[in-house]
C-alpha positions in Angstrom: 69.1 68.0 -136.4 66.2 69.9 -137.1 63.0 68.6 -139.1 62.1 69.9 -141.8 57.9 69.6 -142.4 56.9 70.4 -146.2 53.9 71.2 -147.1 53.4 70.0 -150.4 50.7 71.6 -151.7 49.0 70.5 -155.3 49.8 72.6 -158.5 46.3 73.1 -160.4 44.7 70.8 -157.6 40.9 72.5 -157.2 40.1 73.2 -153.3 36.4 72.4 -153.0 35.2 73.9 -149.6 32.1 74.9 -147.2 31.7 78.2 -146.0 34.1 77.5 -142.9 37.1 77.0 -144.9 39.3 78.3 -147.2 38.6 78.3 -151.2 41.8 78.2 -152.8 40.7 78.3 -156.2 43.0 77.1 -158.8 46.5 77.5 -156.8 50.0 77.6 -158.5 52.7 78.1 -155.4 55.5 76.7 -153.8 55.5 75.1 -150.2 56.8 77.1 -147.7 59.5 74.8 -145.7 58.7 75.5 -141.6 61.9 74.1 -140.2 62.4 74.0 -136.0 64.8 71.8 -133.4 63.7 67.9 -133.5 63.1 68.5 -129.7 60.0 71.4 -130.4 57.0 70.6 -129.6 54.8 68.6 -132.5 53.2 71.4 -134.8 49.8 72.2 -134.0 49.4 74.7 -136.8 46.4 73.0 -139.1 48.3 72.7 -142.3 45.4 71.1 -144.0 43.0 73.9 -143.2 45.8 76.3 -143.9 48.4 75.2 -146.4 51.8 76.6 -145.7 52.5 78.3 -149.0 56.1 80.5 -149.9 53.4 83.2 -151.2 50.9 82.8 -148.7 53.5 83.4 -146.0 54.7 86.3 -148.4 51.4 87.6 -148.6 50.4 87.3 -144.8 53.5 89.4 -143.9 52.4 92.2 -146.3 48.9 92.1 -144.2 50.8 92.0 -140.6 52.5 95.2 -141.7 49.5 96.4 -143.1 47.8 99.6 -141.4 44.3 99.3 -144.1 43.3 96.3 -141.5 42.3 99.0 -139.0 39.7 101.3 -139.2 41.6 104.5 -139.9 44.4 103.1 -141.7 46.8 103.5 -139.3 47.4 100.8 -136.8 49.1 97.3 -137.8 49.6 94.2 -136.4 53.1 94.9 -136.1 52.5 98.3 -134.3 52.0 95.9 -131.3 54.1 93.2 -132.0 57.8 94.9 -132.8 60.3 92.6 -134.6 63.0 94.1 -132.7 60.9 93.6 -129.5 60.3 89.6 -129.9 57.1 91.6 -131.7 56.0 92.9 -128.2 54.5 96.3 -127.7 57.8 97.3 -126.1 57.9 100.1 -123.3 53.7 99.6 -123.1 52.5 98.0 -120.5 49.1 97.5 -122.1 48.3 97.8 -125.8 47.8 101.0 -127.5 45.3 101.2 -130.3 43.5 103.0 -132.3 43.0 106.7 -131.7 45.2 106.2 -128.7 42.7 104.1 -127.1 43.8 101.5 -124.4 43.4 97.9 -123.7 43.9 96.5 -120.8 46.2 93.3 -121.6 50.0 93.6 -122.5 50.8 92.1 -125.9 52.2 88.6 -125.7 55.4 87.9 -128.0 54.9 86.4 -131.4 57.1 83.3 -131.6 56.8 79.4 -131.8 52.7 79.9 -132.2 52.7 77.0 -134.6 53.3 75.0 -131.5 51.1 76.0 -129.3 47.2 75.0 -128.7 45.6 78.2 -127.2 46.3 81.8 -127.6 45.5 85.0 -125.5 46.3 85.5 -121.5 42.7 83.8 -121.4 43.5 80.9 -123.9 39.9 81.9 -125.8 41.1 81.1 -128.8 42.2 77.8 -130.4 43.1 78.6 -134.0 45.8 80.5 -134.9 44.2 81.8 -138.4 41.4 83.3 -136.4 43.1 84.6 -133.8 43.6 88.5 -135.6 39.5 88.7 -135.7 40.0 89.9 -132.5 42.6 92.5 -132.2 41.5 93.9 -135.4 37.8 93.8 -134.7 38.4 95.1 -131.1 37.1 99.0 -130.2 40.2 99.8 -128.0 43.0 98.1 -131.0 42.1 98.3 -134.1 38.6 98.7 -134.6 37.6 97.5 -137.9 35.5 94.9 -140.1 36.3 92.7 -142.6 33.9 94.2 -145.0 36.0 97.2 -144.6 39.2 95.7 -144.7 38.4 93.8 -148.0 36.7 96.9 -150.3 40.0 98.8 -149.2 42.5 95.9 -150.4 40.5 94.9 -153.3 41.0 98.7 -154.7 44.5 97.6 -154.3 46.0 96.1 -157.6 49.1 94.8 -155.9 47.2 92.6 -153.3 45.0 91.5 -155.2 47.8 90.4 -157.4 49.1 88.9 -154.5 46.1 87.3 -153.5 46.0 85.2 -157.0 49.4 84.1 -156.4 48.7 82.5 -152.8 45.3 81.0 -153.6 44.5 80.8 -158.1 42.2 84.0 -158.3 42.2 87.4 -157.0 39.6 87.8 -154.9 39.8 88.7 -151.6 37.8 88.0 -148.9 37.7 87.4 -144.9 39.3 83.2 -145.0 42.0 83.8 -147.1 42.9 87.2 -145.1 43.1 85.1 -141.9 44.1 82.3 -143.6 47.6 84.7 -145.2 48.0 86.2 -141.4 47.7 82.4 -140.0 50.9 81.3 -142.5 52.7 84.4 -141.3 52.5 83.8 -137.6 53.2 80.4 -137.9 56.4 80.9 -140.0 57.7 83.1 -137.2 60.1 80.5 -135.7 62.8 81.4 -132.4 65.5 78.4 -132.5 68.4 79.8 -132.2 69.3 81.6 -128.7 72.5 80.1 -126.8 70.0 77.6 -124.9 68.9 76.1 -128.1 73.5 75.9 -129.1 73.6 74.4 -125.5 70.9 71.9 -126.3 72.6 71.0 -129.9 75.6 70.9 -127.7 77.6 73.6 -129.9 78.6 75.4 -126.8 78.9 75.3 -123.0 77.2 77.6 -120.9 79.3 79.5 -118.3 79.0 78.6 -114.9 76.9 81.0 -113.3 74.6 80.3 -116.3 74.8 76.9 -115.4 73.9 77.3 -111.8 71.0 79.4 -113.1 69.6 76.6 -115.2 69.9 74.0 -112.6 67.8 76.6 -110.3 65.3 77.3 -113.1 64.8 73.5 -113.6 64.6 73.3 -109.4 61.9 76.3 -108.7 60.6 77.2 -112.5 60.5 74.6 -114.5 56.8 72.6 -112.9 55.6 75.5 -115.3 57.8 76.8 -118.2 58.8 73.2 -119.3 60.1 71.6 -122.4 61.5 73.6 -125.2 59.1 76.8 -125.4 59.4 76.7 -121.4 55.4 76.7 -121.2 53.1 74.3 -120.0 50.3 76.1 -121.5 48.2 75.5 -118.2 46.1 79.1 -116.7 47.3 79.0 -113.3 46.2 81.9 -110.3 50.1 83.3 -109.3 48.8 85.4 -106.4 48.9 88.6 -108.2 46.3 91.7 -107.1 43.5 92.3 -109.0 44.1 95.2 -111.2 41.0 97.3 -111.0 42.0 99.7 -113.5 41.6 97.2 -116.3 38.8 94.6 -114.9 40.6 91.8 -115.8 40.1 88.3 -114.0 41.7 86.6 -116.5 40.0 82.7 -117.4 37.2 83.8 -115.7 35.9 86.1 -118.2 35.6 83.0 -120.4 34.1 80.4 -118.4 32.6 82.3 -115.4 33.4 79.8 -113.2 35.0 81.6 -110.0 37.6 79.5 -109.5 39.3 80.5 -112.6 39.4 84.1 -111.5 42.8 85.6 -112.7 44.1 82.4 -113.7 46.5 83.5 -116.7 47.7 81.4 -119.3 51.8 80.4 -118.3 53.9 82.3 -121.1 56.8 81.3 -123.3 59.8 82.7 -122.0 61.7 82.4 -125.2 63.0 86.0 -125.7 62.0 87.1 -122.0 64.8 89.9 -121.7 63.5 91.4 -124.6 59.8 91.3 -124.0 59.4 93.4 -121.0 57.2 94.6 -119.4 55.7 91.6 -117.5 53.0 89.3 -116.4 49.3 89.8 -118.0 48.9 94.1 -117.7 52.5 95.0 -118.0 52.7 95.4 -114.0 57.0 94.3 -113.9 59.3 96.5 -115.8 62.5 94.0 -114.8 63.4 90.0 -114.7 64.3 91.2 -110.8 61.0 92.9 -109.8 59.3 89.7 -111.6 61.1 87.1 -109.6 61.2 89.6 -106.1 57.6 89.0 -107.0 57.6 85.2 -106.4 59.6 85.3 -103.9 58.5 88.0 -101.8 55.2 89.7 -103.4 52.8 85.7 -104.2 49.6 86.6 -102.1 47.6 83.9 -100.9 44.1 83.4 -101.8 42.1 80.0 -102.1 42.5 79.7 -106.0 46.1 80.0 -105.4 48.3 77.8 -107.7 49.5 74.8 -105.4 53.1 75.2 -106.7 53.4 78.5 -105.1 52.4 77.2 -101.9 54.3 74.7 -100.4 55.7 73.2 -97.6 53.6 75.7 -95.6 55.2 78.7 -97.7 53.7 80.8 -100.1 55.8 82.1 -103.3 59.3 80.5 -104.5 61.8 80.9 -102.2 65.0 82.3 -103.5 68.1 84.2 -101.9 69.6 87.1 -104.0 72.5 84.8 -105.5 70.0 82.1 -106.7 67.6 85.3 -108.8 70.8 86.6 -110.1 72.0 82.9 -111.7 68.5 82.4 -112.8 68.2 85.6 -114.6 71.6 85.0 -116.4 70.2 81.7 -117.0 67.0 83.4 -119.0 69.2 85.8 -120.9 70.9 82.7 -122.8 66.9 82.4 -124.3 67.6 86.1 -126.3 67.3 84.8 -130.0 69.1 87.8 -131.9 69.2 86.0 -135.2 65.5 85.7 -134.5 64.8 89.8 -134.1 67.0 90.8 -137.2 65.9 87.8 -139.1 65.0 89.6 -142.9 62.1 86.7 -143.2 60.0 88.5 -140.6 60.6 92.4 -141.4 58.7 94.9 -142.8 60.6 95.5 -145.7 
């Protein structure tokens, strides 16, 4: 049965605030009903900082889709994050931005975030509402500021039409963007791929799925666990440095060295459709990813202990077992969830 967590929020209830939160004026809207599985994660989205609203969602959709957030109008959040795509950059193993400039980290999927407590490969930030300053403030995405961003919407008349409707009054300013893109992303719910139906117990897997799962749950699972298949934890895999892009990962947050290229473990809801792989994009294919742990782990002293064991390093797995386990992780394709209407553009 799945829950259902309402948001009631207040008709003509006055908002007082500081400058770190959200003034939401004089507010008329409905609450936006989040629903997910009873065996998802609890929510971590702050609902009390950011009110789930059927217009706020509305109206942070509209911004995701919006190119005015960057700096010359043409660059979206959605022009990295493709519905169709589990709203990956599909095809790219790094992000392309603005102007054609290049980052140098692969866009993560945008599913189940109201669940989780850290985003980015580097776990930087802990707050989903904030976590757009950085792509759209960044040189190489999108290369903007919010001064910017709210002269140009404010000239609008729809948004700031908009803008009443989600929070009493039309002004528009830097909280209630983030606050808007924060509903958004955290309406964006996957919960309906044949795993979840095998977990409800509506259908049986077939047998070389079966035989896949039991192997995933045997060699994978000490790290994608639980329902979102992610323990969240930044863990060294043995991968090369990548000196193209300078990335070491946890390291550029905490400069400690024993964090270097520690990554955050992803979700692997959607993982067939979310290709390329791993932090810069570096595994076109499921197969090259998992000929990687079995064959490609080097060893290093940060090394994640799970991927040395027993005097072995890597995951040892013959062909058969890689071939299960990949049929196993297509039954986590949501397609309700990339054609769902809620999340498109239009």
């Amino acid at each position: 049965m799945n829950k259902i967590i309402t948001i009631i929020l207040g008709i003509f209830i006055l908002f007082s605030c500081n400058d770190d939160d959200i003034d939401y004026g004089q507010i008329v809207d409905e609450p936006y009903q989040l629903e997910f599985p009873s065996y998802f994660p609890q929510l971590t989205f702050d609902t009390d900082k950011y009110p789930l609203t059927k217009n706020g969602v509305e109206l942070g959709k509209k911004l995701f889709y919006e190119g005015r957030l960057s700096r010359n109008n043409t660059i979206s959040c959605a022009f990295c994050h493709i519905q169709e795509d589990a709203f990956t950059h599909h095809g790219h193993p790094v992000s392309h931005g603005i102007d054609d400039r290049v980052g140098i980290r692969n866009a993560p999927p945008i599913q189940n975030l109201a669940f989780l407590n850290r985003f980015m490969w580097d776990g930087v930030i802990h707050d989903l509402a904030q976590q757009p300053i950085s792509p759209i403030t960044a040189e190489e995405e999108m290369d903007s500021t919010f001064p910017e961003i709210i002269k140009k919407l404010s000239d609008d008349a729809n948004y700031r039409n908009m803008f009443r409707n989600a929070f009493g009054d039309d002004q528009i300013n830097a909280n209630r963007i983030l606050s808007a893109l924060g509903q958004f992303m955290a309406s964006v719910v996957s919960k309906d791929s044949r795993y979840d139906q095998f977990l409800r117990k509506e259908i049986n897997l077939t047998e070389t799925e079966g035989k896949g799962l039991q192997l995933f749950q045997q060699k994978c699972s000490s790290c994608h666990k639980g329902a979102l298949l992610t323990d969240e934890s930044f863990r060294n895999t043995g991968m090369y440095y990548n000196k193209q892009h300078k990335d070491g990962g946890l390291y550029r947050v905490t400069l400690d060295s024993a964090d270097f290229m520690k990554f955050r473990v992803p979700s692997l809801r959607n993982i067939e459709m979310t290709k390329p792989y791993m932090h810069d994009g570096r595994f076109y294919s499921l197969e090259a990813v998992l000929d990687f742990y079995s064959d490609g782990v080097q060893n290093n002293q940060h090394l994640d202990p799970q991927l040395k064991q027993n005097g072995q390093i890597g995951i040892p797995m013959t062909d058969q077992e890689k071939k299960a386990i990949i049929a196993f992780l297509k039954t986590l394709n949501d397609y309700s969830f990339i054609h769902n209407p809620a999340y498109a553009e239009f």
